[in-house]
ROVO-398441 format. One record per residue (C-alpha): residue in three letters; x, y, z. Coordinates in steps of 0.2 Angstrom, whole numbers, plus 5000, padded with zeros to 4 digits. Example, Ala and Ser with C-alpha at 12.3 -4.5 7.8 and 13.67 -1.06 7.14 Angstrom:
2
REC code c1 c2 c3
REC ALA 5062 4978 5039 $
REC SER 5068 4995 5036 $
end
This chain:
515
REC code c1 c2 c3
REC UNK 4908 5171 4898 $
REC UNK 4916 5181 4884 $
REC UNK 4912 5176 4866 $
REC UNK 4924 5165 4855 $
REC UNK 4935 5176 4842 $
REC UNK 4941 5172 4827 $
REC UNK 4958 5163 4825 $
REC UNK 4971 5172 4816 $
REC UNK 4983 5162 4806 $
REC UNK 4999 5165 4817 $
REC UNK 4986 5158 4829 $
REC UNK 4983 5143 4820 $
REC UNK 5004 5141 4817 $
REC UNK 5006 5140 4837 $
REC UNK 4992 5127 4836 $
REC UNK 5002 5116 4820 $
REC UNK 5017 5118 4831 $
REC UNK 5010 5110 4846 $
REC UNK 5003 5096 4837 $
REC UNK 5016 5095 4825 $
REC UNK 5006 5093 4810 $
REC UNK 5019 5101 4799 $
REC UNK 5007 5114 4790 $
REC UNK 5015 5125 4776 $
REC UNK 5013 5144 4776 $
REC UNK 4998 5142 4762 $
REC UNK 4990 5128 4771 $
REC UNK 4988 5137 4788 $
REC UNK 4983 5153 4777 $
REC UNK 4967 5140 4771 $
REC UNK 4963 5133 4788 $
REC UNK 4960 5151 4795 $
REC UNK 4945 5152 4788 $
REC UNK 4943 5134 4790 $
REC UNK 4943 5132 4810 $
REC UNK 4936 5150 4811 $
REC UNK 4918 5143 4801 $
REC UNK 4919 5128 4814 $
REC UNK 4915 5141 4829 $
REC UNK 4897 5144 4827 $
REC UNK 4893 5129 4839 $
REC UNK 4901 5133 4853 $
REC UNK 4893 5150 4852 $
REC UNK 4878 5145 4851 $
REC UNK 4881 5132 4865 $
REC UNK 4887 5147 4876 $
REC UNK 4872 5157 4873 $
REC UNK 4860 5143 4875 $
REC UNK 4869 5138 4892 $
REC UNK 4868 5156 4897 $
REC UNK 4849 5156 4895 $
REC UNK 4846 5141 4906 $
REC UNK 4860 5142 4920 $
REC UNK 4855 5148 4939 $
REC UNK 4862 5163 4947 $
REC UNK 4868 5164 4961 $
REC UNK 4858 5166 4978 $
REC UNK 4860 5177 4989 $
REC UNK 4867 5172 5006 $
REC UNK 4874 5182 5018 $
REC UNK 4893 5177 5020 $
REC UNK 4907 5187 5031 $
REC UNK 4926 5185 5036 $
REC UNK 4927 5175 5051 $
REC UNK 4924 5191 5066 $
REC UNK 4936 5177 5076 $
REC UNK 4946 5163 5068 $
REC UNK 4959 5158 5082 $
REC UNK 4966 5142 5071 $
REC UNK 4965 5149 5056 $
REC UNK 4953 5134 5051 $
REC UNK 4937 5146 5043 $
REC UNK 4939 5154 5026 $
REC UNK 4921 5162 5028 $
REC UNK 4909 5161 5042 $
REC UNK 4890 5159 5035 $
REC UNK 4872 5154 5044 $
REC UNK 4862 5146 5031 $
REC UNK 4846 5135 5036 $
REC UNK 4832 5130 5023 $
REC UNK 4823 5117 5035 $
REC UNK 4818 5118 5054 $
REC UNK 4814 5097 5052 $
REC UNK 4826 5083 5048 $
REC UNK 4839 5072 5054 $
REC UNK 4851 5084 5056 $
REC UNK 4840 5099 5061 $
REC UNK 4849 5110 5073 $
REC UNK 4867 5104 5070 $
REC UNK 4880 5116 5064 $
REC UNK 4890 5110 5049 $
REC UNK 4908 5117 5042 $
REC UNK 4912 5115 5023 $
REC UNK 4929 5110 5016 $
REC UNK 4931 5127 5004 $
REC UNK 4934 5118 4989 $
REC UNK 4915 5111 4990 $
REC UNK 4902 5122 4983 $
REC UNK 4889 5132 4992 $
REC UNK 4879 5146 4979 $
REC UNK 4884 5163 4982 $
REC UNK 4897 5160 4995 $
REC UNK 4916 5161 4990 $
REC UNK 4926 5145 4986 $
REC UNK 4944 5147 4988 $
REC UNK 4951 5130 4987 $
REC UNK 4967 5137 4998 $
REC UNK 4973 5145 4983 $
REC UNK 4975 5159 4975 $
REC UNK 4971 5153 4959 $
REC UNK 4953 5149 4963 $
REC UNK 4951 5164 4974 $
REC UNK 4937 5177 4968 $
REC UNK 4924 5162 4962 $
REC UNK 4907 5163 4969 $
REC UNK 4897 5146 4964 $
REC UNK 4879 5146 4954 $
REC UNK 4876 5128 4964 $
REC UNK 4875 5120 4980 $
REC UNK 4885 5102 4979 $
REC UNK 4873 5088 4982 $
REC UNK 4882 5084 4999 $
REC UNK 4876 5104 5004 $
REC UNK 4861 5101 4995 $
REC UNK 4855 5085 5006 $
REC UNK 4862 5093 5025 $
REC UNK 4852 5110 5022 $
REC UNK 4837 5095 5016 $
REC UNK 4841 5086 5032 $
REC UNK 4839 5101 5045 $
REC UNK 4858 5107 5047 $
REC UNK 4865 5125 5047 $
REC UNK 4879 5128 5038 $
REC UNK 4889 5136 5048 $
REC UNK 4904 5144 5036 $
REC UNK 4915 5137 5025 $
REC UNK 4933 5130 5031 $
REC UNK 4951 5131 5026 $
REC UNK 4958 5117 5014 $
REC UNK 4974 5115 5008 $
REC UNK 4981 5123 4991 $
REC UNK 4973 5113 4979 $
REC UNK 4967 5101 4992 $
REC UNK 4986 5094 4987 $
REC UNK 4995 5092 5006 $
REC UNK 4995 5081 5018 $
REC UNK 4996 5093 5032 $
REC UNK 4990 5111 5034 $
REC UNK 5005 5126 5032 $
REC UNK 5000 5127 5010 $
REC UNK 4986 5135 5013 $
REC UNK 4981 5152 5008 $
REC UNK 4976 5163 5018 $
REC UNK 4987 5154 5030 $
REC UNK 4991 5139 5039 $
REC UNK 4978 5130 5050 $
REC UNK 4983 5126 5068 $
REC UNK 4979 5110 5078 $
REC UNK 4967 5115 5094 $
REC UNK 4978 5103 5101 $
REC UNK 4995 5112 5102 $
REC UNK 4993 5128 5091 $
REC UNK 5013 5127 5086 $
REC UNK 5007 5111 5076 $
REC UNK 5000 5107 5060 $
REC UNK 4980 5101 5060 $
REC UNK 4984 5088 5046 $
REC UNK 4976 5091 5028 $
REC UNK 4970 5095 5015 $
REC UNK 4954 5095 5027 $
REC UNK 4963 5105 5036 $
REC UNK 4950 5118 5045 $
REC UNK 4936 5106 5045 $
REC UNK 4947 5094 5058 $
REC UNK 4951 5111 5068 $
REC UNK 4935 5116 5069 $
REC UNK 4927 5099 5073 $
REC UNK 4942 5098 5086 $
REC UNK 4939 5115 5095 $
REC UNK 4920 5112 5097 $
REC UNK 4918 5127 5083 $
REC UNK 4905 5116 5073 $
REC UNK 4896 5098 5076 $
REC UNK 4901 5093 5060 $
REC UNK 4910 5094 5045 $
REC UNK 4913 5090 5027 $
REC UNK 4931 5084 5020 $
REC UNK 4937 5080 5006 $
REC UNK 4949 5062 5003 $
REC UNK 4962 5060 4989 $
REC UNK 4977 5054 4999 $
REC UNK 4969 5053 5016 $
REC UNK 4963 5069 5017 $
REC UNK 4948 5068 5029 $
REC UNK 4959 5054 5040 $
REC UNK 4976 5063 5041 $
REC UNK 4966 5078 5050 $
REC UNK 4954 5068 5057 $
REC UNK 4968 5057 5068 $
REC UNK 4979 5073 5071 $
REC UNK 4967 5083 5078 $
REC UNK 4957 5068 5085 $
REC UNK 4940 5065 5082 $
REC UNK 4931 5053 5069 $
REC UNK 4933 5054 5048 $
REC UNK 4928 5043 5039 $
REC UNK 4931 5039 5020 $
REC UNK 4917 5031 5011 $
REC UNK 4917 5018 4997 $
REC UNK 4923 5028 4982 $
REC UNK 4907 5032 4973 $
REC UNK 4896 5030 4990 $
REC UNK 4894 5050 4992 $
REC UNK 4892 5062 4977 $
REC UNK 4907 5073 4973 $
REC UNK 4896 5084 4964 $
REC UNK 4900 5101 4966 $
REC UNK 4918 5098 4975 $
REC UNK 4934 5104 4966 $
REC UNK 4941 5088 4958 $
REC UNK 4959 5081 4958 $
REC UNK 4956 5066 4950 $
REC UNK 4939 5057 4945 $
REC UNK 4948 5039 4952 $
REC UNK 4951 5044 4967 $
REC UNK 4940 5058 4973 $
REC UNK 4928 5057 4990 $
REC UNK 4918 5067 4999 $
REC UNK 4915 5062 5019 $
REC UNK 4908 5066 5037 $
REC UNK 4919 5073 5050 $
REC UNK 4913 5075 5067 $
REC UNK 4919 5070 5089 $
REC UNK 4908 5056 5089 $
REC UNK 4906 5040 5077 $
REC UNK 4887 5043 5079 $
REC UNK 4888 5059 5072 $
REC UNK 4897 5052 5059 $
REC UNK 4884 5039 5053 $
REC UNK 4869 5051 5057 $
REC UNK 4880 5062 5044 $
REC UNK 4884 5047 5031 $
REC UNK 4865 5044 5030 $
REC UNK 4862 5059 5023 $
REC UNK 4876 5064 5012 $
REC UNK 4874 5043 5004 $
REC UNK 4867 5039 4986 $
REC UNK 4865 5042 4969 $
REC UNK 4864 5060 4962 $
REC UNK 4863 5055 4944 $
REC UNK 4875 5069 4942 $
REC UNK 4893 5061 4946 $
REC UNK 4901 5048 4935 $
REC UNK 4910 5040 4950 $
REC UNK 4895 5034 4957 $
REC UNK 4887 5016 4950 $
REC UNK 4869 5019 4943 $
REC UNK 4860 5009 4960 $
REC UNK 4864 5011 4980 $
REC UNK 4854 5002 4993 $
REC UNK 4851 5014 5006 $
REC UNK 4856 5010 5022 $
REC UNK 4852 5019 5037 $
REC UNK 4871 5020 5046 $
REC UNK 4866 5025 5061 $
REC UNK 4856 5012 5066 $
REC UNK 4867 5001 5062 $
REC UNK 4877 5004 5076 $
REC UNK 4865 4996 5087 $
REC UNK 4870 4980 5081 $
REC UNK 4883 4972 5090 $
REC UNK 4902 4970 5084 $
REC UNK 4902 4954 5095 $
REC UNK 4912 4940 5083 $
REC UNK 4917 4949 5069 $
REC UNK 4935 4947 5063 $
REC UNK 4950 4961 5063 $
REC UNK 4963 4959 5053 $
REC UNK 4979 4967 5059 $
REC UNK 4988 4972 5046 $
REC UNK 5008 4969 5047 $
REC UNK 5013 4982 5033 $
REC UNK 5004 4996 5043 $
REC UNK 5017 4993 5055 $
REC UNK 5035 5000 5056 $
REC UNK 5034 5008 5041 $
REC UNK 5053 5020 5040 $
REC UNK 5044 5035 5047 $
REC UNK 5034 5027 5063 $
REC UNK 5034 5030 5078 $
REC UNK 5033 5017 5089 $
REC UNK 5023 5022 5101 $
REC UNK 5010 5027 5089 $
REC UNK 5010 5008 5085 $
REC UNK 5009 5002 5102 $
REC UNK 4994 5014 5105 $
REC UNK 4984 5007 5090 $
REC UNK 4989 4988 5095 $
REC UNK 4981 4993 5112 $
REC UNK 4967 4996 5103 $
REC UNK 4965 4981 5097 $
REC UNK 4967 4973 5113 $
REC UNK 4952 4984 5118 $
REC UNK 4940 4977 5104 $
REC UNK 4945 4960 5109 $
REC UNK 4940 4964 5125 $
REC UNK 4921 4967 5117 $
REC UNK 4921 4952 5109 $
REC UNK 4929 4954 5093 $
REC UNK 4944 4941 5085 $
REC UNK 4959 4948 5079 $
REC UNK 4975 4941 5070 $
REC UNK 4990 4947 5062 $
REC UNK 4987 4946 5044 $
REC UNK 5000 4949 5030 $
REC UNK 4997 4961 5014 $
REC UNK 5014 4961 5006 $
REC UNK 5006 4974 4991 $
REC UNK 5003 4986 5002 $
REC UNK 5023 4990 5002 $
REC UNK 5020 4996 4985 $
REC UNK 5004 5003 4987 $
REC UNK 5011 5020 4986 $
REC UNK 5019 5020 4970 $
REC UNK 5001 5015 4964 $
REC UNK 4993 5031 4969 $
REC UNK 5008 5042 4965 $
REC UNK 5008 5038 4947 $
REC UNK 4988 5042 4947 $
REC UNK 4988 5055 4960 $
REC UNK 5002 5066 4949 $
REC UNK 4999 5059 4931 $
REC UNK 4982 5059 4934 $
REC UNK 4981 5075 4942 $
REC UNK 4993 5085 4929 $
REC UNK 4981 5079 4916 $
REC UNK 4966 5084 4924 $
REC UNK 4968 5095 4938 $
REC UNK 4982 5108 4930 $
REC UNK 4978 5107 4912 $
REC UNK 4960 5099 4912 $
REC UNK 4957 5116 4924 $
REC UNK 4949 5103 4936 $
REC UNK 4937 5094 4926 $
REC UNK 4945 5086 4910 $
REC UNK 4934 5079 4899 $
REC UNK 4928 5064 4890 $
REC UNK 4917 5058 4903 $
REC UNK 4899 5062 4906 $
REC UNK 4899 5071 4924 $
REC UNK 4896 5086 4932 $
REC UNK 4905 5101 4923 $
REC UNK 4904 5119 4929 $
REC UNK 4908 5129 4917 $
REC UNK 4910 5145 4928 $
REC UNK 4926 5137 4939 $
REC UNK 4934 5130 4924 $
REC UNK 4933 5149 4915 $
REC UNK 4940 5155 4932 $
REC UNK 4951 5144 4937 $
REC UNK 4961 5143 4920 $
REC UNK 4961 5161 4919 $
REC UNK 4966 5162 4939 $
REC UNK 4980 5149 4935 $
REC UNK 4986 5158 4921 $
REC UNK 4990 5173 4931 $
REC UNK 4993 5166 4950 $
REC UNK 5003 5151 4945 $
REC UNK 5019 5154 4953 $
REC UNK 5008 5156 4970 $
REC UNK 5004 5139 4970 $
REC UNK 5011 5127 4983 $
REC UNK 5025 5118 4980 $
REC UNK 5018 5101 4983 $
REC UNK 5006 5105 4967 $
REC UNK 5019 5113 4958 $
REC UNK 5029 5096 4961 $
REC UNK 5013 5086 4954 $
REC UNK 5013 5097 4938 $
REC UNK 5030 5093 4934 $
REC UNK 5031 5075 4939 $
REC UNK 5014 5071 4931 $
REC UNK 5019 5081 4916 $
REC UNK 5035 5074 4914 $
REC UNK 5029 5058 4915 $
REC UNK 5015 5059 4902 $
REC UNK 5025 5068 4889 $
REC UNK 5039 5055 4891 $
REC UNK 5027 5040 4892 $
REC UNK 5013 5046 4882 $
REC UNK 5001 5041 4896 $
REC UNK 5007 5023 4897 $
REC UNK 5013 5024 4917 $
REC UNK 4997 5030 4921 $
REC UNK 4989 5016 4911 $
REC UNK 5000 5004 4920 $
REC UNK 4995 5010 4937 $
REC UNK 4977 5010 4934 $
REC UNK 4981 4989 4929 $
REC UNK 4989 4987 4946 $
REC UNK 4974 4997 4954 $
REC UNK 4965 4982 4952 $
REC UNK 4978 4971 4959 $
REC UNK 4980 4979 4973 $
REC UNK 4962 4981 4977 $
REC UNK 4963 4962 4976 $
REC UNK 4975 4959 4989 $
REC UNK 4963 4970 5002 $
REC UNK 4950 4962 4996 $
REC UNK 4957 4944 4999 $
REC UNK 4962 4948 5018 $
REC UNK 4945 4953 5018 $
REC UNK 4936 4938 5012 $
REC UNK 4945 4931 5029 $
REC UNK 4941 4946 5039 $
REC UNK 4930 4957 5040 $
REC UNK 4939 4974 5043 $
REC UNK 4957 4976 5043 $
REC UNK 4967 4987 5055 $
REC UNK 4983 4999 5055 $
REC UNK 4989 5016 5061 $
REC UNK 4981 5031 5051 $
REC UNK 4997 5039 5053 $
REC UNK 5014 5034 5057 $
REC UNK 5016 5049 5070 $
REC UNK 5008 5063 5079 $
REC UNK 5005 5081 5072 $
REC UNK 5021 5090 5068 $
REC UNK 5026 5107 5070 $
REC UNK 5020 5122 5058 $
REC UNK 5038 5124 5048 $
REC UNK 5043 5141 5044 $
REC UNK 5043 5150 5028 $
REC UNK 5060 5146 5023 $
REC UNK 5059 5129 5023 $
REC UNK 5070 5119 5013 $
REC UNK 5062 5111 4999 $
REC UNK 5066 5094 5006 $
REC UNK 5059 5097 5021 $
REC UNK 5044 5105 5014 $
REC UNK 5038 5090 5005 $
REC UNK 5044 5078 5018 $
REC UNK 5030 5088 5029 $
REC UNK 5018 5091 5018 $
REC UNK 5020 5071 5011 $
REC UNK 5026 5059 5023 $
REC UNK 5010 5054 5032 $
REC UNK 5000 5047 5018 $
REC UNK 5009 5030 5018 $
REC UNK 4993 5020 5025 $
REC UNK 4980 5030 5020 $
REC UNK 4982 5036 5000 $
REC UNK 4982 5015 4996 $
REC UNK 4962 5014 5000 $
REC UNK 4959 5030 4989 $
REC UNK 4966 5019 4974 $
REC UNK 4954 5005 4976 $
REC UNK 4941 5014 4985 $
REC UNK 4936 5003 5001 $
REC UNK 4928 5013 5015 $
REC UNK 4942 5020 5030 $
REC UNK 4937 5027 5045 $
REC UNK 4952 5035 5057 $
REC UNK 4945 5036 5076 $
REC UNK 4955 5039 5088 $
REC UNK 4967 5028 5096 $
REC UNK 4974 5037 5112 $
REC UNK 4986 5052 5116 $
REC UNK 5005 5048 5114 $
REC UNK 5014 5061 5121 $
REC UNK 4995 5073 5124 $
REC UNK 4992 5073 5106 $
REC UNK 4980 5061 5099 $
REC UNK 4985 5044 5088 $
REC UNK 4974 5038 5075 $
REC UNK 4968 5020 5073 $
REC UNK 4961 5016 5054 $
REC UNK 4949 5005 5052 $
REC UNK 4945 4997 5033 $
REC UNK 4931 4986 5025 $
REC UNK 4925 4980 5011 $
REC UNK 4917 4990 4998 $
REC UNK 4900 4996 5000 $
REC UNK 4900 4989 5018 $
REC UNK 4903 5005 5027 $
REC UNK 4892 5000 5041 $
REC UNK 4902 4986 5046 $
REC UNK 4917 5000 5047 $
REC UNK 4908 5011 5058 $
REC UNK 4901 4996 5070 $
REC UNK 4919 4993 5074 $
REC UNK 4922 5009 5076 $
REC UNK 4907 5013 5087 $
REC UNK 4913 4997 5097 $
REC UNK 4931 5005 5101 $
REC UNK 4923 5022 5107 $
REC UNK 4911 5012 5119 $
REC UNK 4927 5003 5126 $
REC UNK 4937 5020 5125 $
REC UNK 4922 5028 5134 $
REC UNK 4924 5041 5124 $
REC UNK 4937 5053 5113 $
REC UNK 4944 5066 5123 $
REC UNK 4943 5084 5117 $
REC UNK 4958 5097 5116 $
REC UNK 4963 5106 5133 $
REC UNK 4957 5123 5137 $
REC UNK 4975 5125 5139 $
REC UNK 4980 5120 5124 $
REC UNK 4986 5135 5115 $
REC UNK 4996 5139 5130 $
REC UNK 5008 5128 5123 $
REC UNK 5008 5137 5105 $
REC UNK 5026 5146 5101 $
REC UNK 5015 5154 5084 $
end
């Protein structure tokens, strides 16, 4: 970190001009010196943080020596325990999550170059639990896109059909998961980011109860709606994971002060038989479905039935507007705290690292015009928004959070998980880089219809897959109530033992890539 100069008083008149205070030419002259005698605290602060912070590690890290899907950033082999739950397994890590003295690139240019002091808690407790990790994999720019062409250094293809999108922002740990290149991996969720990939590239995500995992040490968007979550082929992968990555950090301010710990993968060995789907009609026939995505998913249902499990139709007429909900805090909210908070904000007591934010603002400062245009369009929305509203839409939709989080939560006081597509529709194709704007965001977008509503108010999602329509895989969502993860999985657990399984991508796969 460089020290803090002096201001000078032209200086201190771009500062009156931004706040408006209407300072005459002989009252900024006194308040020079003024706001310059105020800078000895943050001084010293900087040099006392500077005699306590870590350095970095040092962990071998290289350029992936094959990447066919463009899904790994940098491949890794980190191990720190022989013993543990997860000893043996190989883990990817979304690249906007910290691992010390291994690069994070976020997908962006403006984060590229940062090399972390600190392993995020979820690294910390896998490499506690026995795993290897394994490399860190390609997100989307910002983590801001619903599928996975924003990226930099390039787009991440599905292992399904290598012409099509993997789904993001978790994009390259889906790939990976999908293609057999890791056992398991870590996403991130803001709008459906560890679902959307997880049901195009099919195998299992899952969303935890807001505040359920520690976000510490991933790159935030916005504090209300940030998650960390397992990735993996198989729902008892995905538990086993979930175990480990669950509980209090005392670092994150999303989290509440106490979590019962609950062991997820034994909790599959209770039976689903009796418990009560609700089928929710809003899923359904949304403008963008496909129809034979929901025909897969109804299928599915039928299937749990079949185990024992009721299902009804049940109606949850505020999850039409669900989306306005989250776009008002995923683009005010974001503006404010991901563009000119440089990620972090303040006015909370979290986990700061004052390394990213340094880089980051410098990095956005000087890359800015690289960034995609789905964050460029949530810097001028949000923006707009805030300076014409002075913060009150955002206010507004953090009142209607809470009503909306009702709703779900009085279906499921009559049933205990509710049921709909992850996705209206299967992986589309890789656009190419001329693009229409329209078409951009339409792609990048369009998905999110039924997943961004359980960011906002924060229950647990898990996507597992469905079935192929047309030999790419369909995702069916499964939602419960807060804290009650397990309950989520069981039912998901359930459908994979009736499925017998989730089927992996074809060898022959990229035979079908036009790339």
């Amino acid at each position: 970190m460089s020290s803090l100069p002096a201001p000078d008083p032209a200086r201190i008149s771009e500062l009156d001009r931004h706040y408006g205070f209407g300072l005459s030419r002989a009252e900024i002259e006194e308040f020079t010196p003024a706001v310059a005698a105020t800078l000895d605290s943050p001084r010293v602060v900087e040099r006392l943080y500077e005699a306590s912070a870590p350095a970095a590690p040092d962990r071998a890290w290289a350029p992936p020596p094959d990447n066919p899907y463009g899904a790994w950033y940098v491949t890794t082999s980190i191990t720190e325990s022989e013993s543990g739950p997860l000893a043996g397994r190989t883990v990817a890590v979304k690249d906007n999550v910290s691992v010390a003295g291994v690069p994070v690139m976020n997908g962006s240019r403006t984060v590229e170059g940062f090399v972390p002091r600190r392993d995020a808690t979820v690294v910390r407790r896998l490499l506690d639990a026995g795993a290897t990790i394994t490399g860190k994999a390609v997100c989307e720019d910002l983590c801001f896109s619903g599928a996975s062409f924003t990226s930099q250094p390039g787009p991440v293809r599905n292992p399904w059909d290598t012409s099509r999108n993997a789904g993001g922002s978790s994009s390259g740990s889906g790939a990976l998961v999908a293609a057999g290149a890791a056992d398991l991996a870590v996403g991130g969720d803001q709008g459906g980011s560890i679902r959307i990939p997880a049901a195009f590239c099919g195998i299992v995500g899952h969303k935890p109860t807001h505040g359920l995992v520690p976000y510490t040490g991933g790159f935030p968007i916005e504090r209300t709606i940030d998650h960390l979550g397992p990735m993996a082929r198989t729902v008892a992968d995905t538990a086993a994971m979930l175990t480990v990555l669950a509980g209090v950090d005392g670092l994150d301010a999303r989290q509440p002060s106490t979590l019962e710990h609950v062991d997820y993968l034994a909790a599959l060995a209770i039976p689903a038989t009796g418990l009560r789907i609700g089928v929710v009609s809003e899923g359904f026939g949304t403008a963008v479905s496909d129809p034979a995505i929901d025909e897969s998913v109804l299928a599915a249902v039928d299937g749990l039935r079949s185990a024992g499990l009721a299902a009804e139709r049940v109606s949850i007429p505020w999850h039409t507007n669900a989306m306005h909900v989250w776009n008002v805090i995923a683009t005010e909210g974001a503006a404010y705290q991901m563009i000119d908070g440089n990620a972090f904000g303040m006015n909370v007591e979290d986990f700061y690292d004052p390394e990213l934010i340094t880089h980051f603002a410098r990095q956005r400062g000087s890359h800015a015009a690289q960034l995609s245009s789905t964050v460029k369009l949530v810097g001028l929305s949000g923006r707009y928004t805030f300076e014409v509203g002075g913060g009150k839409y955002y206010a507004m939709a953090r009142h209607l959070a809470r009503e909306l989080r009702d709703a779900y939560d009085a279906a499921l006081s009559r049933h205990d998980v509710l049921i709909m597509p992850t996705l209206p529709y299967t992986a589309k194709e890789i656009p190419p880089a001329d693009v229409s704007l329209g078409e951009y965001l339409h792609t990048a977008l369009s998905m999110v219809g039924n997943c961004a509503p359980f960011d906002v108010t924060g229950h647990p999602a898990c996507s597992v897959p469905a079935g192929l329509v047309a030999g790419l895989p369909a995702g069916l969502m499964i939602i419960g109530r807060r804290f009650d993860d397990a309950t989520v999985l069981r039912v998901a657990h359930t459908h994979e033992q009736v499925t017998g399984g989730f089927p992996a991508p074809p060898v022959t796969a990229t035979s079908r890539s036009n790339a």
